[in-house]
C-alpha positions, -999 to 999 in steps of 0.1 A, spaced: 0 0 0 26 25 8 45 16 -25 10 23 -46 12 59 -28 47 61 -36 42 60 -73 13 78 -74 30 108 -53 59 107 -80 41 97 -113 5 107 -107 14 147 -96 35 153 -123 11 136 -151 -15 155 -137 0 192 -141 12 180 -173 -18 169 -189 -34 204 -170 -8 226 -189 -17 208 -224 -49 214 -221 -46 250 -216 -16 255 -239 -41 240 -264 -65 264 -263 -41 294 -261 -27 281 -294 -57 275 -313 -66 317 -305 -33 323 -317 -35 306 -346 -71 321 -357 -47 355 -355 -23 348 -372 -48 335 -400 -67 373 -397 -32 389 -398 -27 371 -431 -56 378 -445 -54 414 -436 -23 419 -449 -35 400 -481 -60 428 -486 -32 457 -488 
């Protein structure tokens, strides 16, 4: 039992903040993306 809390304390913390930090990365890049796609398009235009 104490080895099951073991490797959850070192494996299941870290996979955690990870998979935490994807998601939000994920949705910052997909905004950046639709930018950069209206930059091109205004720039396009001139």
């Amino acid at each position: 039992m104490t080895e099951l809390m073991t490797v959850i304390g070192n494996y299941g913390f870290p996979m955690g903040v990870t998979a935490f930090l994807l998601v939000r990365i994920e949705s910052k890049l997909g905004q950046l993306n639709e930018s950069i796609q209206l930059l091109t398009k205004a720039i396009d235009r001139r």
